[in-house]
DSSP file (Angstrom, degrees, kcal/mol; ACC not computed):
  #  RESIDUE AA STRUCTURE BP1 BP2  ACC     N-H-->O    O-->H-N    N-H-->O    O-->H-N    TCO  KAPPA ALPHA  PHI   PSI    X-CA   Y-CA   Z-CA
    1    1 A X              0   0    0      0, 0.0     2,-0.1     0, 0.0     5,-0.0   0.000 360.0 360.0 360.0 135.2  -29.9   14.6  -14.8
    2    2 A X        -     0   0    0      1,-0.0     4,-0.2     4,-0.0     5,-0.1  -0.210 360.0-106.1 -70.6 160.0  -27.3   17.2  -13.1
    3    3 A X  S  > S+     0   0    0      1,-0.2     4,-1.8     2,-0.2     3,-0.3   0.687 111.0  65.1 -57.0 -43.4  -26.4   20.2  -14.8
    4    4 A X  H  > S+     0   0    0      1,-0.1     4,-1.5     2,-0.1     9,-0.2   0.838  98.4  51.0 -62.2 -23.4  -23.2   19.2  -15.6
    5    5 A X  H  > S+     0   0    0      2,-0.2     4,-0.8     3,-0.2    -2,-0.2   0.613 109.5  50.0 -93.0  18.3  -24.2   16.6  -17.8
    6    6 A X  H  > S+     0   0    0     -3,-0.3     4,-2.9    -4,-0.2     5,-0.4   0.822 109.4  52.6 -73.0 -73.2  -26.7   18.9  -19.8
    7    7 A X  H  <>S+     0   0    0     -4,-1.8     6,-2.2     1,-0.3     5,-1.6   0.466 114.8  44.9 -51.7 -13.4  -23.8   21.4  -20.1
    8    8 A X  H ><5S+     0   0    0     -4,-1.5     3,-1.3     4,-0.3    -1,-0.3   0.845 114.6  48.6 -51.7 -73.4  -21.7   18.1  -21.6
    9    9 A X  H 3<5S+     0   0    0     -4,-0.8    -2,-0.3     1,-0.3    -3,-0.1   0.581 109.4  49.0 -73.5 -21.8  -24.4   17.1  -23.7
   10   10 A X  T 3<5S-     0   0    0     -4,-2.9    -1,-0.3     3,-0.0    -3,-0.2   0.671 114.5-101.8-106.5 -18.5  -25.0   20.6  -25.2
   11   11 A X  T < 5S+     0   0    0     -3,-1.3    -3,-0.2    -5,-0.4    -2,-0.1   0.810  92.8 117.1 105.5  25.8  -21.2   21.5  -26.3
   12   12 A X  S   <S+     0   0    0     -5,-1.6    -4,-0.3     1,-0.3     2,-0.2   0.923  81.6  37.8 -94.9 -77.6  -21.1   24.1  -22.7
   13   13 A X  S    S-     0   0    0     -6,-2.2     2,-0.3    -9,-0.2    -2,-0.3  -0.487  80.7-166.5-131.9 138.1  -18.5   22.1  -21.3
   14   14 A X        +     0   0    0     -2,-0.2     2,-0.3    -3,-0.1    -1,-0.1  -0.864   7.6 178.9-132.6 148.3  -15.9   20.7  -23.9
   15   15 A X        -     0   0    0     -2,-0.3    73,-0.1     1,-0.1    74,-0.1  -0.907  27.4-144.7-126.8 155.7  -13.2   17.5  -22.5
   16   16 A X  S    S+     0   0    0     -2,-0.3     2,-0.3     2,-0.0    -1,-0.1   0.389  83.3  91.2 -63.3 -10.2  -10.7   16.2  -25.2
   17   17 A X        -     0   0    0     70,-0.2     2,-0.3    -3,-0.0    34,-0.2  -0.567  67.7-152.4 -80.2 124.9  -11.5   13.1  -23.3
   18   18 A X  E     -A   50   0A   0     32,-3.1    32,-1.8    -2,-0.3     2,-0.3  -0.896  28.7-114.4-108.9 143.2  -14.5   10.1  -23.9
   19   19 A X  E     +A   49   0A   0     61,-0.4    61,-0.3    -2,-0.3    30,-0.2  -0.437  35.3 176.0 -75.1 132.7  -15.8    8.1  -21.2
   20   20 A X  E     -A   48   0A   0     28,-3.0    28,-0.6    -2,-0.3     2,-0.4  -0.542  25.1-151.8-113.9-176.2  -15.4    4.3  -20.7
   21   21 A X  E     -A   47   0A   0     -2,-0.2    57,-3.0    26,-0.2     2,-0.3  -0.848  27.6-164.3-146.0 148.4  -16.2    1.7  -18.2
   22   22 A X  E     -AB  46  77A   0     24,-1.8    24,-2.2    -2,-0.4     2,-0.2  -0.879  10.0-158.4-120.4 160.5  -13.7   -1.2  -18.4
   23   23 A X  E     -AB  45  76A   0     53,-1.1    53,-0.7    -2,-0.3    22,-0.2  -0.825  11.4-175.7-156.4 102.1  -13.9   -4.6  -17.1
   24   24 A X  E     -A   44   0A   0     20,-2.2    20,-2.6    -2,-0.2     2,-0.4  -0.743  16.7-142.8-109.1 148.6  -10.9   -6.8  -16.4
   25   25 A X  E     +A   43   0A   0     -2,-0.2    48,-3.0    18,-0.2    47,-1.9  -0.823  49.4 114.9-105.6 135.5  -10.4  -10.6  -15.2
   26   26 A X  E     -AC  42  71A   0     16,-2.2    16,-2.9    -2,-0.4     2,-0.3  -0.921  59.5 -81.6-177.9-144.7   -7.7  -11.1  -13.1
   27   27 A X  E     -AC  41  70A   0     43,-1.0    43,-2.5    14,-0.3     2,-0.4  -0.728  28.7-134.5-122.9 164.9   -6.8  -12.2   -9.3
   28   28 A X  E     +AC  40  69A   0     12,-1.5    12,-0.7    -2,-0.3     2,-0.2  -0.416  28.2 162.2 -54.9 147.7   -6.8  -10.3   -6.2
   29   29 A X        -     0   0    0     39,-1.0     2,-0.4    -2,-0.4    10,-0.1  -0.459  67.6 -14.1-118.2-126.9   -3.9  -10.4   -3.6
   30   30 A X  S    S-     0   0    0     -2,-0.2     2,-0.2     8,-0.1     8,-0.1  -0.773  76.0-161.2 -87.7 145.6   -3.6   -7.9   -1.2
   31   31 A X        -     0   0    0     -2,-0.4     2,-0.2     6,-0.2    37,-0.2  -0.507  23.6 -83.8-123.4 172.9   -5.4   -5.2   -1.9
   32   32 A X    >   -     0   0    0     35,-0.8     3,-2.0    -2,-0.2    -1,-0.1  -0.527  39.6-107.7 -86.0 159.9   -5.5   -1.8   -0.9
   33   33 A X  T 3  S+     0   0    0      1,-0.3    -1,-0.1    -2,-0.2    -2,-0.1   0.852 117.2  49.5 -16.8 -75.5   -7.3   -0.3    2.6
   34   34 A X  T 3  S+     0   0    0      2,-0.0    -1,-0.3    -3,-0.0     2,-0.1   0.376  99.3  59.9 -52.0 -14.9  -10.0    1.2    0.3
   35   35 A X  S <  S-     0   0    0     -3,-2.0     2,-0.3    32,-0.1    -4,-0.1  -0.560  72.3-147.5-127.7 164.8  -11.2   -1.5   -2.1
   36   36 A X        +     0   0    0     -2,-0.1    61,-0.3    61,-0.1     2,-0.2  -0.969  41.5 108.8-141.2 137.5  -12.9   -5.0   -0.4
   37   37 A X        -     0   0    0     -2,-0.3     2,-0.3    59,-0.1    -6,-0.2  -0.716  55.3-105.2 175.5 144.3  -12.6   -8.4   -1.9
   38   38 A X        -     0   0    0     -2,-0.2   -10,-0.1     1,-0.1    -2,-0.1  -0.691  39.0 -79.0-113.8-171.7  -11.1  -11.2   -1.3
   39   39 A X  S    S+     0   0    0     -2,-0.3     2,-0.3   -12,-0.1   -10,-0.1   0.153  81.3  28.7 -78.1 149.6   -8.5  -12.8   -2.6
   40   40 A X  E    S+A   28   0A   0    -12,-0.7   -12,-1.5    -3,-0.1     2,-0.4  -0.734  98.6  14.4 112.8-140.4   -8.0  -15.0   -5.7
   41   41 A X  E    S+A   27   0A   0     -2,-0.3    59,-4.0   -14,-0.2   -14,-0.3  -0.527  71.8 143.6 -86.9 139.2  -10.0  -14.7   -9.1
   42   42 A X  E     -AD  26  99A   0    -16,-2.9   -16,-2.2    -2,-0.4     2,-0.6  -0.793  46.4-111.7-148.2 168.2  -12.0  -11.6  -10.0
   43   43 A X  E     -AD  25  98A   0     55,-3.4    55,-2.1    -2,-0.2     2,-0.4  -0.973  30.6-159.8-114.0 133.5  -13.7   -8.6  -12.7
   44   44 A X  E     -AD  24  97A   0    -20,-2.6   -20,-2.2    -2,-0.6     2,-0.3  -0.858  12.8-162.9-112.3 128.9  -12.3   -5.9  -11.8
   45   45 A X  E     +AD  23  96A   0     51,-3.7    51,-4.2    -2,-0.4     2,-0.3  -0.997  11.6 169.1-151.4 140.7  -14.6   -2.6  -13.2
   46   46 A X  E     -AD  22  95A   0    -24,-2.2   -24,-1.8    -2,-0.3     2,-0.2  -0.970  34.2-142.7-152.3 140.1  -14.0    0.6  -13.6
   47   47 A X  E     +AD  21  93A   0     46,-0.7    46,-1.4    47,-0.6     2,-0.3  -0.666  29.1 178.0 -94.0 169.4  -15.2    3.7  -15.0
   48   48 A X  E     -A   20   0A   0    -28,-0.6   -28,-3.0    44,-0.2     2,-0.6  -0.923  26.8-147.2-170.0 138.6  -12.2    5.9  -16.5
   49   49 A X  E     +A   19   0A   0     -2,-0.3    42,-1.6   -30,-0.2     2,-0.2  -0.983  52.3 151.7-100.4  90.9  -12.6    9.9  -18.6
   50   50 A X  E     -A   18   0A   0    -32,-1.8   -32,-3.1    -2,-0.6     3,-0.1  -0.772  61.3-118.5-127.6-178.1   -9.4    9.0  -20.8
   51   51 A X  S    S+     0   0    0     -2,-0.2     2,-0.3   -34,-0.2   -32,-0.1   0.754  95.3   9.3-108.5   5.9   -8.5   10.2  -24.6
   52   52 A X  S  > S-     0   0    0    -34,-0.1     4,-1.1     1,-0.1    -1,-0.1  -0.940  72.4-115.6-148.6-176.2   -8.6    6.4  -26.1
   53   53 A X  H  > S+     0   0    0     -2,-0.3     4,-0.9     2,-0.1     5,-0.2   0.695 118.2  60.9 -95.2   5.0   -9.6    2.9  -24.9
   54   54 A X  H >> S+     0   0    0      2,-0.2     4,-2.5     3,-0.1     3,-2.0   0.948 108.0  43.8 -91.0 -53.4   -5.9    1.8  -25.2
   55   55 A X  H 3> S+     0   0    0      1,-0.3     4,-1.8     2,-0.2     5,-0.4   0.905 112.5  58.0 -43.6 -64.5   -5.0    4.7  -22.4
   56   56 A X  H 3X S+     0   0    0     -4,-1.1     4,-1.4     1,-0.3    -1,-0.3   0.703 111.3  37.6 -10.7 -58.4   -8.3    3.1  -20.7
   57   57 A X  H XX S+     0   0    0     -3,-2.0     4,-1.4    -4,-0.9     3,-0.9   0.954 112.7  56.3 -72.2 -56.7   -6.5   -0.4  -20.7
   58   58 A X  H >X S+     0   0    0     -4,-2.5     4,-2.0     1,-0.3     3,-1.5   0.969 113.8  45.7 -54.2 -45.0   -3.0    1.2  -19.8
   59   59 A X  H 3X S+     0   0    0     -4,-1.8     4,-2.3     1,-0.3    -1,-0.3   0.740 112.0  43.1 -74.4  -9.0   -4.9    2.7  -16.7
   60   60 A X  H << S+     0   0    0     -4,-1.4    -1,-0.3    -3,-0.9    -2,-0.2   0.332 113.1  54.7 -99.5   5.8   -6.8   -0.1  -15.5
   61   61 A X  H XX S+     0   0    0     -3,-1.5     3,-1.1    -4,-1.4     4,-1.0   0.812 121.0  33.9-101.3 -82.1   -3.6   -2.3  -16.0
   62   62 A X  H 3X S+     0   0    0     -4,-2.0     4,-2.3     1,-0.3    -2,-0.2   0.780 117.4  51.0 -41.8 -55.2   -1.6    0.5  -13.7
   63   63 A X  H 3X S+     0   0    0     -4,-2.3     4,-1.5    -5,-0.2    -1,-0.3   0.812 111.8  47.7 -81.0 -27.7   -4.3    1.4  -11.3
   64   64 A X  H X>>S+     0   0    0     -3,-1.1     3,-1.2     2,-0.2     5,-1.1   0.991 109.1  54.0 -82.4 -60.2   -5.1   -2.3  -10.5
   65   65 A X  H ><5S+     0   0    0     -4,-1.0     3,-4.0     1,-0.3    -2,-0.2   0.840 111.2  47.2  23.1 -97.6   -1.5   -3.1   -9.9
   66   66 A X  H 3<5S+     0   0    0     -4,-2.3    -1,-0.3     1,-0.2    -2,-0.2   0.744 116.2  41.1 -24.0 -50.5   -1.5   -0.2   -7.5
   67   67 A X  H <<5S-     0   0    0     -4,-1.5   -35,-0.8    -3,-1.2    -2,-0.2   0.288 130.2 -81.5 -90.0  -5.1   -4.7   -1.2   -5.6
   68   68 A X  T <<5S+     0   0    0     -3,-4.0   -39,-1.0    -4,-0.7     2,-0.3   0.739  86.3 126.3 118.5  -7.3   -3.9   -5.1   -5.5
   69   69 A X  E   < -C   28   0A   0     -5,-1.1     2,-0.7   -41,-0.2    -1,-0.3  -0.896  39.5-165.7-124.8 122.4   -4.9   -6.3   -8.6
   70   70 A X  E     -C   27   0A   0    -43,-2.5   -43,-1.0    -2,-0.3     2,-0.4  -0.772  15.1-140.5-124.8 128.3   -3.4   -8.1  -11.0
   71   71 A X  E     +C   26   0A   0     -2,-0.7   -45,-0.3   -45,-0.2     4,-0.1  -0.455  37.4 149.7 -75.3 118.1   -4.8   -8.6  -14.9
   72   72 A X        +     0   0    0    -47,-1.9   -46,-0.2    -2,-0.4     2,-0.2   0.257  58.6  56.4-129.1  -7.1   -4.3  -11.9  -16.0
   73   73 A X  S    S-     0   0    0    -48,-3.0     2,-0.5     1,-0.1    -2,-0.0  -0.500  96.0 -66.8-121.8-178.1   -7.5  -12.0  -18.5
   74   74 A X        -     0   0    0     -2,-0.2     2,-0.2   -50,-0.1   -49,-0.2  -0.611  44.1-131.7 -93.2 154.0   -8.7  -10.5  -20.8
   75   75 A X        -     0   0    0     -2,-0.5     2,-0.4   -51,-0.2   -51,-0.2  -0.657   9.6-155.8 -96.0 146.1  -10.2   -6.4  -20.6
   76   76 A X  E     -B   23   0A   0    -53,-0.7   -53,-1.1    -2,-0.2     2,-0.4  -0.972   7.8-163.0-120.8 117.6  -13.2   -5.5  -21.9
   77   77 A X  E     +B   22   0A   0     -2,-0.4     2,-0.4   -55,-0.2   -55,-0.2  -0.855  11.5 174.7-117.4 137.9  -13.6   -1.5  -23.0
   78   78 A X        -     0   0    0    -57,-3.0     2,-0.5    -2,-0.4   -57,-0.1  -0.886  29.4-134.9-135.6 111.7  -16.9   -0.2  -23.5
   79   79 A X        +     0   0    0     -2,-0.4   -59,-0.2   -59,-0.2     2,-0.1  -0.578  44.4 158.0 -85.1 120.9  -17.6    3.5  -24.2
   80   80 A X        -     0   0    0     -2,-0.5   -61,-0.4     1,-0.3     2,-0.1  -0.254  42.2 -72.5-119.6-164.0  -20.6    4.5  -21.8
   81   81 A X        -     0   0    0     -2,-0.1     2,-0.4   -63,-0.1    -1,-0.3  -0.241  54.6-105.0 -75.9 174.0  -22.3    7.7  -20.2
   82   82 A X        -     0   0    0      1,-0.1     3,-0.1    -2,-0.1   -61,-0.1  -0.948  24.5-172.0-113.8 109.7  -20.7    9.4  -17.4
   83   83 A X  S    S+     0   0    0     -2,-0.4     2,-0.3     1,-0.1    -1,-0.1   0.838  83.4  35.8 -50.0 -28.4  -21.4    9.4  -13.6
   84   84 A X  S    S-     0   0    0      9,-0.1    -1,-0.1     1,-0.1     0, 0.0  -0.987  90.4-103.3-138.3 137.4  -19.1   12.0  -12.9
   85   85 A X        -     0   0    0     -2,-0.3     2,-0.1     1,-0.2   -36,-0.1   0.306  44.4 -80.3 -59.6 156.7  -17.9   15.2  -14.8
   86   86 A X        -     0   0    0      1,-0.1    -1,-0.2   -69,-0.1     2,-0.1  -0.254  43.6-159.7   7.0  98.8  -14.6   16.0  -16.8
   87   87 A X        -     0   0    0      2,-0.3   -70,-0.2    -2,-0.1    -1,-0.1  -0.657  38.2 -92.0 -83.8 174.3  -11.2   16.9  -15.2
   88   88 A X  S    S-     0   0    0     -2,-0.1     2,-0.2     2,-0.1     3,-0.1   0.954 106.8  -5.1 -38.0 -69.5   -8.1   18.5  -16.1
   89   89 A X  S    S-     0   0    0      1,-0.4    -2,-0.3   -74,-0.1   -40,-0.1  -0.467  98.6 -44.4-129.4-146.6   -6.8   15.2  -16.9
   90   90 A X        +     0   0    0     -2,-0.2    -1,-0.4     1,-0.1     2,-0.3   0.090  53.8 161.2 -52.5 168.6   -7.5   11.6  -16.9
   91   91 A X        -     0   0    0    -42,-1.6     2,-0.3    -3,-0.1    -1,-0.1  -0.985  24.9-144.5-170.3-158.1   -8.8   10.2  -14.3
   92   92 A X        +     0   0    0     -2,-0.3   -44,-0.2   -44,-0.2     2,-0.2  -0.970  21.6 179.0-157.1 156.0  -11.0    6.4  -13.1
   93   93 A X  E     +D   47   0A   0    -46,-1.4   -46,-0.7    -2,-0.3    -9,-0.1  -0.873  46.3  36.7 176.7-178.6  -13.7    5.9  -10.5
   94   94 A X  E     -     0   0A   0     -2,-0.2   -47,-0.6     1,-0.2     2,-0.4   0.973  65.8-164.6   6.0  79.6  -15.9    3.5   -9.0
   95   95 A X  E     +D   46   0A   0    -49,-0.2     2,-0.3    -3,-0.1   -49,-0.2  -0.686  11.2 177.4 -80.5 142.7  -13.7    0.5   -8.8
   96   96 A X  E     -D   45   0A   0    -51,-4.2   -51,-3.7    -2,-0.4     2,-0.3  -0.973  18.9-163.0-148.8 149.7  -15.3   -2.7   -8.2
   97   97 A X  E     -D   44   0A   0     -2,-0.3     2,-0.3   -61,-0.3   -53,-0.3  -0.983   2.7-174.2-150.4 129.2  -14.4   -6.1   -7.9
   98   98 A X  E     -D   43   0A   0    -55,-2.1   -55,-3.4    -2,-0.3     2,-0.2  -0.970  22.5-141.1-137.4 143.8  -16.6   -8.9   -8.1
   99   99 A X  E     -D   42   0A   0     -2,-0.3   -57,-0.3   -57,-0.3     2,-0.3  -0.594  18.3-168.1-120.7 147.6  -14.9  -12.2   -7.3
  100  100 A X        +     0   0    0    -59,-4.0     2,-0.2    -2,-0.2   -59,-0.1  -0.992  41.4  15.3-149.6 158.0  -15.6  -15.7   -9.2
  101  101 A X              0   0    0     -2,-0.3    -2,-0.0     1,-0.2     0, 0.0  -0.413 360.0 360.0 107.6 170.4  -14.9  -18.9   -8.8
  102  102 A X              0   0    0     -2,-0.2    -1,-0.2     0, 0.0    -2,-0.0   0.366 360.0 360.0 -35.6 360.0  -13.5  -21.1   -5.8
């Protein structure tokens, strides 16, 4: 365990923000440089430091948009542990896309 997440866990480091992971069905198209998958139907996951699960949803609706993705299914919000600390404000990371189907 890192240090921050003692210093989480112990009331050292204070977020107004809870941690999610989300997981959305929807298709692929083009996607951005960064992300790999190909095209058609997919889960889209993500982990996301937001201050509800509806923000959660609104960002993984927006950020897949951005990136290539479009949510056609339904999201699934699950409030987990955190790989990675707190920010200033919201934020997402490790997206992944796992493709199903034809």
């Amino acid at each position: 365990m890192t240090n921050w997440k003692l210093q989480l866990k112990y009331g050292k480091i204070q977020s107004p923000y809870s941690h999610f992971t989300v997981l959305a069905d929807g298709e692929v198209g083009e996607l951005n440089p960064d992300f790999k998958c190909r095209k058609g139907k997919a889960w889209m996951g993500m982990k996301i430091w937001s201050s509800s699960s509806e923000q959660s949803v609104e960002m993984v609706e927006s950020i897949g948009q951005d990136i290539g993705f479009n949510v056609t299914g339904k999201i699934m919000v699950y409030k987990t542990q955190p790989n990675q600390p707190p920010r200033e404000n919201p934020y997402a990371y490790e997206i992944t896309f796992t493709p199903y189907g034809e």
